[in-house]
RODO-2510 file (C-alpha; in nm, 4 decimals, decimal comma):
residues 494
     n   res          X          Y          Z
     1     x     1,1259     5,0893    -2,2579
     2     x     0,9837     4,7558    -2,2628
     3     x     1,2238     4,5468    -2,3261
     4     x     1,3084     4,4446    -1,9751
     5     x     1,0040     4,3255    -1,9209
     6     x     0,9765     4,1347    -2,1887
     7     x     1,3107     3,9183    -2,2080
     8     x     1,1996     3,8596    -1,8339
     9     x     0,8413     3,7590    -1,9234
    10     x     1,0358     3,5622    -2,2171
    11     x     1,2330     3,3635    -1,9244
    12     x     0,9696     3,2781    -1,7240
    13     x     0,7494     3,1609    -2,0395
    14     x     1,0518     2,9633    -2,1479
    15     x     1,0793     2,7965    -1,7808
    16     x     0,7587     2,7300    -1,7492
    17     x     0,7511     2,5504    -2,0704
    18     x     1,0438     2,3444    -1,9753
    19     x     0,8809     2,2342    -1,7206
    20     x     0,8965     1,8380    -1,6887
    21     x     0,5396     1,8634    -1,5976
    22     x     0,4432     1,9325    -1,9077
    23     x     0,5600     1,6368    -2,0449
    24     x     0,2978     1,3377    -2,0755
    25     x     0,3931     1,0703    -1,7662
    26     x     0,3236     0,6928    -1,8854
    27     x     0,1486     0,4962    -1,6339
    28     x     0,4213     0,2305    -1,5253
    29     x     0,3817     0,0913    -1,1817
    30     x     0,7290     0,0205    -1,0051
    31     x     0,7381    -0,3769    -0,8907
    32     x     0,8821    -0,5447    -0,5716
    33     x     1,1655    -0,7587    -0,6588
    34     x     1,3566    -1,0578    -0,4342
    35     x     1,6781    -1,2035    -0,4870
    36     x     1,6703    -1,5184    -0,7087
    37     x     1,5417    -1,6722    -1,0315
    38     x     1,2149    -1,8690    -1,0854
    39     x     1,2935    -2,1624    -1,1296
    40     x     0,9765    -2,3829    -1,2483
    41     x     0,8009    -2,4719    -1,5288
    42     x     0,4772    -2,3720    -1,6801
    43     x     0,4452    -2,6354    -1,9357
    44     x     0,4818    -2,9422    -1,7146
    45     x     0,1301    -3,0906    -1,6284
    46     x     0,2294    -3,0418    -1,2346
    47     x     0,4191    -2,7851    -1,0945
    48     x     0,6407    -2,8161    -0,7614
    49     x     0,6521    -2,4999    -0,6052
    50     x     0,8537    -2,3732    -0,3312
    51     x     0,7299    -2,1305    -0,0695
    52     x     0,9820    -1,8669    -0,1878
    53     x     0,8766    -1,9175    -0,5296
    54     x     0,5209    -1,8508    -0,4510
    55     x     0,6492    -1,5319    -0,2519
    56     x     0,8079    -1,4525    -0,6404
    57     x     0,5261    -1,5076    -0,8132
    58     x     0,2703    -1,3640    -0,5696
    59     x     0,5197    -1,0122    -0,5717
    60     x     0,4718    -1,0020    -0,9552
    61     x     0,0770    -1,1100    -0,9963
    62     x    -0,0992    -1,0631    -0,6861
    63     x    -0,3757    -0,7883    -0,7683
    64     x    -0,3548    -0,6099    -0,4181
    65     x     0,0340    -0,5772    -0,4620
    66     x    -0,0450    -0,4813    -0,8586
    67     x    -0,3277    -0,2107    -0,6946
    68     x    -0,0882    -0,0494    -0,4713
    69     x     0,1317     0,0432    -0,6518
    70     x    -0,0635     0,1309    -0,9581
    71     x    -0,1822     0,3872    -0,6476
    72     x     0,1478     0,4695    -0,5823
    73     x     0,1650     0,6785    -0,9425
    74     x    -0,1242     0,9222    -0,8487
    75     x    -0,0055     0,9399    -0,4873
    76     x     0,3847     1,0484    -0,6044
    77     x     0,1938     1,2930    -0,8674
    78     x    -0,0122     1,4774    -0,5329
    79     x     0,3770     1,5243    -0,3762
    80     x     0,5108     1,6708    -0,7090
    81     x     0,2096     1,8995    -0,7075
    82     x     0,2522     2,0374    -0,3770
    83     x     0,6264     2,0606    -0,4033
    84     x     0,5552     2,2880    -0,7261
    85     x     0,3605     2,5225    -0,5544
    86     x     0,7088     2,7629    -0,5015
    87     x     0,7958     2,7878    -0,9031
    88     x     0,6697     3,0125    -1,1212
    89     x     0,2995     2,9800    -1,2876
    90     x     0,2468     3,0923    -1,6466
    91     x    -0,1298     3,1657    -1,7559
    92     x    -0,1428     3,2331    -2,1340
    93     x    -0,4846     3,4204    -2,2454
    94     x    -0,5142     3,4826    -2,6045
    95     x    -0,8230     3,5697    -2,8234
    96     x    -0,9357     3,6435    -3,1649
    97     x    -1,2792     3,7314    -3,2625
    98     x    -1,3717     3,8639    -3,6317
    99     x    -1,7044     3,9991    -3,6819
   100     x    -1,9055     4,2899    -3,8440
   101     x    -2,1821     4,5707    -3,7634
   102     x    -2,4542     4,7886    -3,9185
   103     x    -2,1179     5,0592    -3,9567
   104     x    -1,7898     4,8416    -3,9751
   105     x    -1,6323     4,5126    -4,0386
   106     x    -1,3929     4,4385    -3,7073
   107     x    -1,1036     4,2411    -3,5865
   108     x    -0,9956     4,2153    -3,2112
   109     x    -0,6875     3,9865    -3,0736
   110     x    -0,5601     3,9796    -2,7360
   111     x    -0,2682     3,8226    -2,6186
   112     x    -0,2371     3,8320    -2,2292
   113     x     0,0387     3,5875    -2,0702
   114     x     0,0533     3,6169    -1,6470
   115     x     0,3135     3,4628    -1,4130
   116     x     0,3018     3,4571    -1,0325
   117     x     0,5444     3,3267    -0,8058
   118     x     0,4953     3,2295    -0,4547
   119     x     0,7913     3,2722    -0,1570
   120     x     0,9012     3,0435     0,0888
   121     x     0,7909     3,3523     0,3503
   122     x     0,4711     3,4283     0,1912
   123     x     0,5449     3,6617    -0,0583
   124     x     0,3216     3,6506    -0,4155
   125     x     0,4880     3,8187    -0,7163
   126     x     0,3016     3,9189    -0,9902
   127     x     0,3999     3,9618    -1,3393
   128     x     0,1482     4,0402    -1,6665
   129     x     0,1755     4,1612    -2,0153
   130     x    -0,1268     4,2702    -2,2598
   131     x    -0,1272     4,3448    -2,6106
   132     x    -0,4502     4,4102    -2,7519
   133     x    -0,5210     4,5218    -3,1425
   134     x    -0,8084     4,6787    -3,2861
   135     x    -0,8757     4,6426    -3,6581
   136     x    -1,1569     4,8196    -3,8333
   137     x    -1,2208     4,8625    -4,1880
   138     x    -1,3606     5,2538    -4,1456
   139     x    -1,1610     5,4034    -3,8337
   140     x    -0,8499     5,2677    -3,8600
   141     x    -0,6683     5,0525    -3,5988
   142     x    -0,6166     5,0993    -3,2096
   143     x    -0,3374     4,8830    -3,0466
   144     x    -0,2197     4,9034    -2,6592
   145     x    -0,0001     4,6766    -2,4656
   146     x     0,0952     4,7574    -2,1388
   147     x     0,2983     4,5961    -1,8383
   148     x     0,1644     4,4768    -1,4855
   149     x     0,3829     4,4038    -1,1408
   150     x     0,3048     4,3982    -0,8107
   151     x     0,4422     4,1888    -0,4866
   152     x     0,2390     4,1396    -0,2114
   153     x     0,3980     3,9912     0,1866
   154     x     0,1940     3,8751     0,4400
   155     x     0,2900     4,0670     0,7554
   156     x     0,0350     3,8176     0,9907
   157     x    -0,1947     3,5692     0,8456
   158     x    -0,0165     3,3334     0,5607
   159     x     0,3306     3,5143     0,6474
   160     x     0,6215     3,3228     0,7433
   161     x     0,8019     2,9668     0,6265
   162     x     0,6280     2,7700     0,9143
   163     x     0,2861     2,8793     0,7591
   164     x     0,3669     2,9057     0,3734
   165     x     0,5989     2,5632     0,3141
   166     x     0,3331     2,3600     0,5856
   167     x     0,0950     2,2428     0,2393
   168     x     0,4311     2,0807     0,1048
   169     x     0,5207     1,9470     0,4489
   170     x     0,1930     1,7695     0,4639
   171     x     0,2588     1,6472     0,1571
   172     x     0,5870     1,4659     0,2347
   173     x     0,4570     1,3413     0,5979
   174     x     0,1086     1,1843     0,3424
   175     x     0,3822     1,0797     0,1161
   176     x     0,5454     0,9346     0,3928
   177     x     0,2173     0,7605     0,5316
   178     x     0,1437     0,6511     0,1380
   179     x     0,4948     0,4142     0,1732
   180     x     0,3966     0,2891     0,5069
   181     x     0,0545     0,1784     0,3559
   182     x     0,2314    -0,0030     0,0654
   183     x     0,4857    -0,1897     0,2841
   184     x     0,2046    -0,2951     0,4678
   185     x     0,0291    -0,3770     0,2278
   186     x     0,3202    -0,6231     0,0478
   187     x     0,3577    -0,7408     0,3830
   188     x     0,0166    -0,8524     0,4760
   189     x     0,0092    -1,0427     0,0957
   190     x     0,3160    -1,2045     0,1457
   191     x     0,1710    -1,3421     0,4994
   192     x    -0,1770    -1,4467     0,3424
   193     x     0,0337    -1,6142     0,0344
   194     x     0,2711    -1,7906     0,3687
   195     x     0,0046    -1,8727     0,5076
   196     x    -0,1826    -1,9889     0,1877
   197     x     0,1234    -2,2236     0,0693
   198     x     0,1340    -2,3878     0,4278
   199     x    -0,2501    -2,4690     0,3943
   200     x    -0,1387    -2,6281     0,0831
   201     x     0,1378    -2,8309     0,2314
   202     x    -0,0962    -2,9216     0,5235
   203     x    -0,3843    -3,0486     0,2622
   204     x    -0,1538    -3,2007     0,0980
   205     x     0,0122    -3,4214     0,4581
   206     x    -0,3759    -3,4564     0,5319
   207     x    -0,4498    -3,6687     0,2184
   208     x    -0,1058    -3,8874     0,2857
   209     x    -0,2318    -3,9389     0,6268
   210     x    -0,5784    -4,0482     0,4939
   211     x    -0,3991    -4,3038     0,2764
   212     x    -0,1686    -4,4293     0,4924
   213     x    -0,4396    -4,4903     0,7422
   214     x    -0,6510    -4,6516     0,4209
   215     x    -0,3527    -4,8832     0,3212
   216     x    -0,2935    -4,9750     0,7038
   217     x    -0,6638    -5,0328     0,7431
   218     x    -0,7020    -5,2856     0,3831
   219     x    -0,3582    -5,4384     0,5449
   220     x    -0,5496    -5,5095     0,8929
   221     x    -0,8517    -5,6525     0,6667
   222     x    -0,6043    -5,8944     0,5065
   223     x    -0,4785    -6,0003     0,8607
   224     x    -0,8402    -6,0696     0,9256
   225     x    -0,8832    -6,3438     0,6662
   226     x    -0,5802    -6,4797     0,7243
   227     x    -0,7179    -6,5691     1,1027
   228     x    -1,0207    -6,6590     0,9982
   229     x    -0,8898    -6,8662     0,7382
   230     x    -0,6856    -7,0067     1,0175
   231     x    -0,9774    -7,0579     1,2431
   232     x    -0,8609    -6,8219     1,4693
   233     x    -1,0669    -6,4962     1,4392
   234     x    -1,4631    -6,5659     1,4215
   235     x    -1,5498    -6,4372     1,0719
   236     x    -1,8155    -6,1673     1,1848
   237     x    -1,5083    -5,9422     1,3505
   238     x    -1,4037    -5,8660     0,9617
   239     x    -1,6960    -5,5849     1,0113
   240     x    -1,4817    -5,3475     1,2067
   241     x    -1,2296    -5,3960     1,0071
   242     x    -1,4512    -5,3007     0,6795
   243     x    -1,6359    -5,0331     0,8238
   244     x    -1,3056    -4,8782     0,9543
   245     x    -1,2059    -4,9073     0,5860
   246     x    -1,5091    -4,7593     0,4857
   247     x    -1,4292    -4,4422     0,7139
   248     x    -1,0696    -4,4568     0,5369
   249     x    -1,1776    -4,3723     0,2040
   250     x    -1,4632    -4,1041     0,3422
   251     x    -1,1251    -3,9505     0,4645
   252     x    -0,9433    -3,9646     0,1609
   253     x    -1,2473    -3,8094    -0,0346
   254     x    -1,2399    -3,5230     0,2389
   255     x    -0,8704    -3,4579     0,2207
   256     x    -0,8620    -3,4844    -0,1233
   257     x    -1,1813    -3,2159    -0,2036
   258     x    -0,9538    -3,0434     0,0972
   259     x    -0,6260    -3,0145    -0,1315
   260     x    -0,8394    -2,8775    -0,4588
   261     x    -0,9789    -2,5907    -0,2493
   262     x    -0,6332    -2,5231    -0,0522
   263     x    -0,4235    -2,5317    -0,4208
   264     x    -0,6990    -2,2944    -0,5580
   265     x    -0,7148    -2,0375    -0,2782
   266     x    -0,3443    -2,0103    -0,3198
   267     x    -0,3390    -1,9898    -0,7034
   268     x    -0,6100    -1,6747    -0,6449
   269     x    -0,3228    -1,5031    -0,4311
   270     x    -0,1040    -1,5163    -0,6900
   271     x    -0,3425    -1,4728    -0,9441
   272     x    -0,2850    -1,7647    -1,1795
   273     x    -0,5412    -1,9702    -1,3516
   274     x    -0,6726    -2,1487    -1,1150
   275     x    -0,7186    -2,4698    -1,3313
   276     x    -0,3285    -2,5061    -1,3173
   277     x    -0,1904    -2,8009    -1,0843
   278     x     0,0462    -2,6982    -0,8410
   279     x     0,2298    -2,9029    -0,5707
   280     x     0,3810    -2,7420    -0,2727
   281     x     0,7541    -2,8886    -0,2830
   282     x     0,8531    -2,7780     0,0723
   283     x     0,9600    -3,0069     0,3268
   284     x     0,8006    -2,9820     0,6266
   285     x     1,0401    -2,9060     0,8651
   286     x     1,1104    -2,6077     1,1628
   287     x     1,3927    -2,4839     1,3607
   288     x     1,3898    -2,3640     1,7211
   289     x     1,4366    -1,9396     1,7764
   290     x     1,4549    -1,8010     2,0769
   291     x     1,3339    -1,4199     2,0772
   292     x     1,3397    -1,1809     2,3568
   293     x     1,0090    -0,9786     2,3914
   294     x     1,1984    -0,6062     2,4712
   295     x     1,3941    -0,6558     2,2309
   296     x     1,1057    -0,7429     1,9801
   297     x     0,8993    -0,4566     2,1167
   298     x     1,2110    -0,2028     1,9947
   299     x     1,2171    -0,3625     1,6672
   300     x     0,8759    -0,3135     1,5795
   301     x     0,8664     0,0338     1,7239
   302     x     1,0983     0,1304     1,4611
   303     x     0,9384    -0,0566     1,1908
   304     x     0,5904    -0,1509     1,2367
   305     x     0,4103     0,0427     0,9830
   306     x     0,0427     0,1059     1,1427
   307     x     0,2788     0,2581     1,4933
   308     x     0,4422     0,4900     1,2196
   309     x     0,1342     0,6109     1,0595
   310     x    -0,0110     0,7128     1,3786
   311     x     0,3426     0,9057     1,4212
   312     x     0,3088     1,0440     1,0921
   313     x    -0,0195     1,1350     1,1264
   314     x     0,0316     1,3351     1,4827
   315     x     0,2812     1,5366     1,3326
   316     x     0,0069     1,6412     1,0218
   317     x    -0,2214     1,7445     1,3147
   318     x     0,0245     1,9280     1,5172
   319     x     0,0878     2,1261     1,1604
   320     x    -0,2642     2,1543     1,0908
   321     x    -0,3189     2,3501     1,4239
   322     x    -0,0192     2,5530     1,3636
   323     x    -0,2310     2,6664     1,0318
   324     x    -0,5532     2,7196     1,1741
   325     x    -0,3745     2,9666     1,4435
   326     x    -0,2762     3,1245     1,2121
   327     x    -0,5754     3,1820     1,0406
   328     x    -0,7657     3,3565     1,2590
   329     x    -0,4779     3,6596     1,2607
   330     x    -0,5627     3,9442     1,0867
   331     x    -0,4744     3,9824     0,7457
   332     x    -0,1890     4,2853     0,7277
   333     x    -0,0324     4,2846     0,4092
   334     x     0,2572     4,5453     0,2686
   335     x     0,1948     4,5839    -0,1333
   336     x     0,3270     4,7527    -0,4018
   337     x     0,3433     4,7755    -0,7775
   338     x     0,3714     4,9321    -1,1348
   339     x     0,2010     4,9311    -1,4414
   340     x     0,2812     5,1320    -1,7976
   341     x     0,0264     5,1687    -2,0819
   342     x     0,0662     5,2442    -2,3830
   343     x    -0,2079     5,3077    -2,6510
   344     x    -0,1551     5,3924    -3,0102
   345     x    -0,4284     5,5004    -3,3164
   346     x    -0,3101     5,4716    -3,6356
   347     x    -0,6515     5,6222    -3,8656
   348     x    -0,7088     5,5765    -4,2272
   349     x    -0,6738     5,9489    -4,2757
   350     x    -0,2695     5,9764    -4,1275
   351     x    -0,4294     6,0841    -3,7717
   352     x    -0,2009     5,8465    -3,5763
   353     x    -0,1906     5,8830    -3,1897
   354     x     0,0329     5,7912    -2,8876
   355     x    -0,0269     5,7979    -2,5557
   356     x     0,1967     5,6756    -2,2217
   357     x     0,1318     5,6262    -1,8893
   358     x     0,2724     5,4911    -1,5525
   359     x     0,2095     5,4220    -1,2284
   360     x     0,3802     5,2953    -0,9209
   361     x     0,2382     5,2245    -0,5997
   362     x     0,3531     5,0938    -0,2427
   363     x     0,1270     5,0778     0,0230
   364     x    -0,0245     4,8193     0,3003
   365     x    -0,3623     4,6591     0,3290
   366     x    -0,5543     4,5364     0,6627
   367     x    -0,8714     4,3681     0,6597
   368     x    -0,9992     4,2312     0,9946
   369     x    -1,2768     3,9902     1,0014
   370     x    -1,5579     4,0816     1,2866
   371     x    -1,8200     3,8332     1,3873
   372     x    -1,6678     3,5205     1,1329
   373     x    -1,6233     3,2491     1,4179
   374     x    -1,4886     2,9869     1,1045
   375     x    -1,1688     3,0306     1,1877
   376     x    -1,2098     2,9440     1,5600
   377     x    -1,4068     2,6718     1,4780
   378     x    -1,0937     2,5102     1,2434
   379     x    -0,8646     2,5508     1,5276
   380     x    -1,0951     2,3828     1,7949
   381     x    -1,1188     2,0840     1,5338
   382     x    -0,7525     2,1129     1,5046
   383     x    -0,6247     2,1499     1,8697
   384     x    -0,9542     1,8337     1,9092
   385     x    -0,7186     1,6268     1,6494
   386     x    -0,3857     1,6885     1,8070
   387     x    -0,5332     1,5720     2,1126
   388     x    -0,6765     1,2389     1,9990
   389     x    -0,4002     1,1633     1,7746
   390     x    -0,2154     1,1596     2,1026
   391     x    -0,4772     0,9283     2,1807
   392     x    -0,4811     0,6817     1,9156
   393     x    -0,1031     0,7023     1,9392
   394     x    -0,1274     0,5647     2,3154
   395     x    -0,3411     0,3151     2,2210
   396     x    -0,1536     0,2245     1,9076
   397     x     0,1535     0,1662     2,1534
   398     x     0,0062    -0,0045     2,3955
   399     x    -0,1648    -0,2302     2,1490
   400     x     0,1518    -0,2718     1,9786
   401     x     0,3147    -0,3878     2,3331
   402     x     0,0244    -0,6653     2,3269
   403     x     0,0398    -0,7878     1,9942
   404     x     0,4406    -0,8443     1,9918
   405     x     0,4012    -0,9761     2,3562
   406     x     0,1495    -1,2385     2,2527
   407     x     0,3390    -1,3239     1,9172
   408     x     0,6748    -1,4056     2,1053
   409     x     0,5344    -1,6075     2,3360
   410     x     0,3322    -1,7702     2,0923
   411     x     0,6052    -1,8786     1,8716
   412     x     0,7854    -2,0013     2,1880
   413     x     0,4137    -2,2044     2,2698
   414     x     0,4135    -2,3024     1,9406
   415     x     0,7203    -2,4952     1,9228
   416     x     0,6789    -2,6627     2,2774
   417     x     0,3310    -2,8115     2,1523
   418     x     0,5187    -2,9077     1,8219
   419     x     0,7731    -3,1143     2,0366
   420     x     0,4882    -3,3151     2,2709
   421     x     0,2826    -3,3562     1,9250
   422     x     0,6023    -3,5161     1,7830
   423     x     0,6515    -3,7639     2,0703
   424     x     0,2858    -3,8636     2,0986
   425     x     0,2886    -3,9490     1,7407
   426     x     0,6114    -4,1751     1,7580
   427     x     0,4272    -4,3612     2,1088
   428     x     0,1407    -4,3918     1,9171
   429     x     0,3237    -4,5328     1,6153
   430     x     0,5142    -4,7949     1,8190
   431     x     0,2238    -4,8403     2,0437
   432     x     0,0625    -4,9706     1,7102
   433     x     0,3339    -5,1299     1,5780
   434     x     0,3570    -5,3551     1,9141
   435     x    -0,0604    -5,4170     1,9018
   436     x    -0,0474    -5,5289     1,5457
   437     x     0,2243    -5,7917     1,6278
   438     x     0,0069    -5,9212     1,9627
   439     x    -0,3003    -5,9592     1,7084
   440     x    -0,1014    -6,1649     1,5007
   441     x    -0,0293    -6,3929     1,7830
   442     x    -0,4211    -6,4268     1,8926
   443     x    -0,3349    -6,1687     2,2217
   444     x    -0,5163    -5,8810     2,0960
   445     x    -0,8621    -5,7849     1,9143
   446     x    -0,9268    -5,6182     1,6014
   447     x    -1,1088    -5,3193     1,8606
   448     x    -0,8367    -5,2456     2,0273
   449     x    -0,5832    -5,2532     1,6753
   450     x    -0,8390    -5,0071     1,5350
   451     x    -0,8570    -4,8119     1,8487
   452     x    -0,4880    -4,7288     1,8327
   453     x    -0,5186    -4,6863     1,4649
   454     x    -0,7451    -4,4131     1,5528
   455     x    -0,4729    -4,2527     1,8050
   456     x    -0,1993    -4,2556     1,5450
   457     x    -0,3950    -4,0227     1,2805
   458     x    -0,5010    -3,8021     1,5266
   459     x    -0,1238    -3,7770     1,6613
   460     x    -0,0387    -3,7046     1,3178
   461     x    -0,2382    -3,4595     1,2606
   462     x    -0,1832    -3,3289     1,5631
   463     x     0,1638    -3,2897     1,4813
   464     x     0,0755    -3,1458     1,1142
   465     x    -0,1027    -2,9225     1,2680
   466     x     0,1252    -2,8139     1,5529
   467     x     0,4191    -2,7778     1,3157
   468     x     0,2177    -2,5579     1,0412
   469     x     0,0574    -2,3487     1,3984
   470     x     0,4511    -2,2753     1,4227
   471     x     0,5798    -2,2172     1,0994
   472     x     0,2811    -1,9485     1,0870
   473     x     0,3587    -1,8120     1,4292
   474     x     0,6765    -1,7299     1,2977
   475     x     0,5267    -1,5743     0,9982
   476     x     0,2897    -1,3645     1,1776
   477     x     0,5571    -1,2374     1,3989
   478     x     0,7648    -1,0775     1,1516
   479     x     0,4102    -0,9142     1,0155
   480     x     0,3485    -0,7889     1,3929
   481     x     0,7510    -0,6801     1,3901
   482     x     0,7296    -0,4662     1,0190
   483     x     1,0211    -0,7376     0,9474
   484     x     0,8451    -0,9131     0,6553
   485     x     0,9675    -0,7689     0,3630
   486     x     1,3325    -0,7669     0,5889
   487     x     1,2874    -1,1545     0,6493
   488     x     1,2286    -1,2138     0,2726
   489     x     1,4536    -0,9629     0,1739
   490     x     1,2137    -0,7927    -0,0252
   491     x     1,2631    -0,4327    -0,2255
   492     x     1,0096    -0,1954    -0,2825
   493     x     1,1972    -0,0224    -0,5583
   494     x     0,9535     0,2371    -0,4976
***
């Protein structure tokens, strides 16, 4: 009679133990990966790094890249929870007490295993088994087992796919959301590590400047003694000259405290001792792109990931209010069932006792909530969200439209004050070079050499400076484009 029952209870147990969520999941973080090898050295004293080395290193180290995807293990977990939520549940109750009383000694076990299985349209299935044995020393033993079903569908509230599956479609849109946070996250890093290098490279053209201009000054000085050796230069003009030298090596001291704290702030992105010399190998050098703004606007409409997550997150409101309609429907439920019983004495004196019994039932339930305004309130807040997400979506977009606008044009601005910087410094160079020779001769004065000196390191700097402002523009639009990881042909593997 029961044997149905139980090879089906048997199939569900066995499923349910199956299960791969049973198994015990070992915390291992995927990684980003890019094409190539690394190619330096740890053991030598200095290390030349190249940008896309850094980019390597900073993929495989960097503690907000390492954090986000350690988050990425719990936040795949949450989807495989609510995608579970249509297989079958097994709850296994057991017991066993032993005991004794001013009449009897007594022993009681229960074993009571209970699956339940949800539908796609709403529909909850039911399934239980309990077998419960009574052991005494004076009156013998009582044992009864008996079989529970019952199904239950939603004819209102909770019925229907739209309703029932919209927890596991939430789940995949926040899944979704969770990826577009990660590549936004690797992308931001691998700008701030960009950006980080090129500080590097600029420290490190701001302490050759320095001693360049130091070296051109101490050259100047030795000019100076030469004419006044010469009786040509009255010996009290030397003190330009040495003071100028003086505000050399103040510059070199600068640049070089400069360097330590750029190389350090770069070894903290990619978190590496920060003791450890590195030397940013890059030439510094940049080619001309020309970019068309509509064009840019359509890229980073389809790949921008903060414009997605607003996407993302107006469908999750639109879904939401779909729920909390629903919710305030009445609850109108069809329902039906069977149980069997079955109880049997066996005494110490050969009295043994059967009994059977069954039921089945079918019927439908209403319950209609008067004077509960809850549910109202939840779909006020949710038609309020659906409306400001449309909001925030608007102003995401139009935002957007600003931020890729001012990035093209920027890089475009960029470049143009790169190529003036460029000429100024090679007029000021040979505006030098032609001042130096007419001191030489007795047509010029030391003020007016160290005057120009002055121009050139301020045109070089200004084109140091214009060329890194470039090379960054360019970074940060491919950050404002959600091209980064693209541009560095970066995988997730997540």
């Amino acid at each position: 009679m029961y044997r149905p029952w139980i090879v089906a209870i048997s199939v569900l147990v066995g499923q349910a133990i199956s299960n791969p969520i049973w198994a015990a999941d070992t915390l291992v973080p995927s990684r980003a990966t890019m094409p190539g090898k690394l190619s330096i050295d740890v053991k030598d004293q200095v290390i030349d790094l190249s940008l896309a080395e850094a980019v390597f290193l900073g993929l495989r180290g960097n503690r907000s890249i390492s954090s986000a995807f350690m988050q990425r293990i719990a936040q795949k977990f949450d989807l495989r929870v609510a995608e579970d939520q249509f297989t079958p549940k097994l709850l296994l109750n057991g017991s066993f007490l032993t005991g004794r009383n001013q009449d009897n000694r007594y022993r009681t076990s229960e074993l009571s295993p209970t699956t339940t299985l949800l539908g796609e349209w709403g529909t909850r299935f039911s399934l239980s088994w309990t077998n419960t044995t009574n052991q005494t020393d004076n009156f013998g033993r009582h044992q009864g087992n008996g079989l529970t079903f019952s199904v239950i569908q939603p004819l209102l509230r909770d019925a229907g796919p739209e309703v029932t599956t919209a927890p596991v479609r939430l789940a995949r849109l926040n899944e979704k959301n969770n990826r577009l946070s990660l590549k936004s996250t690797v992308s931001q890093t691998v700008t701030q590590i960009a950006v980080g290098y090129r500080e590097l490279l600029r420290a490190q053209e701001q302490l050759r400047i320095a001693r360049d201009a130091l070296a051109r000054s101490q050259q100047l000085m030795e000019v100076n003694k030469a004419l006044i050796t010469a009786g040509r230069m009255a010996a009290f003009e030397i003190v330009q000259t040495e003071a100028d030298a003086a505000t050399q090596e103040l510059g070199v001291e600068e640049a070089a405290n400069n360097l330590d704290a750029s190389r350090r702030e770069l070894l903290r992105l990619l978190a590496f001792d920060l003791n450890t010399q590195v030397r940013a190998s890059d030439a510094l050098e940049a080619k001309r792109i020309d970019l068309n703004t509509d064009q840019a606007l359509l890229v980073a409409l389809e790949n921008q990931p903060e414009y997605l997550m607003q996407l993302v997150s107006s469908e999750q409101a639109a879904i939401n209010l779909v729920v909390a309609k629903n919710q305030r429907l009445w609850d109108v439920s069809l329902i039906g069932g069977r149980n069997q019983l079955r109880d049997q004495y066996f005494g110490n004196q050969s009295n043994n006792l059967e009994q059977r019994q069954w039921d089945n039932y079918v019927g439908i339930n209403v319950s209609i909530p008067i004077g509960n305004l809850q549910p109202r309130q939840n779909e006020i807040r949710a038609e309020v969200e659906v409306n400001d997400r449309a909001i925030r979506l608007a102003e995401t977009k139009q935002l957007l439209e600003r931020d890729v606008g001012n990035a093209v044009r920027d890089v475009g601005t960029r470049w143009r004050q790169y190529e003036i910087a460029q000429r100024a410094r090679d007029l000021s160079l040979r505006k030098l070079e032609i001042e130096r020779e007419k001191l030489k001769v007795g047509r010029s004065s030391n003020f007016q050499v160290l005057s120009f000196e002055t121009d050139l390191r301020n045109a070089e700097n200004s084109k140091l400076n214009a060329l890194i402002a470039y090379l960054n523009a360019q970074t940060s639009l491919d950050e404002k484009l959600g091209m980064t990881l693209e541009s560095w042909d970066i995988a997730l593997n997540d």
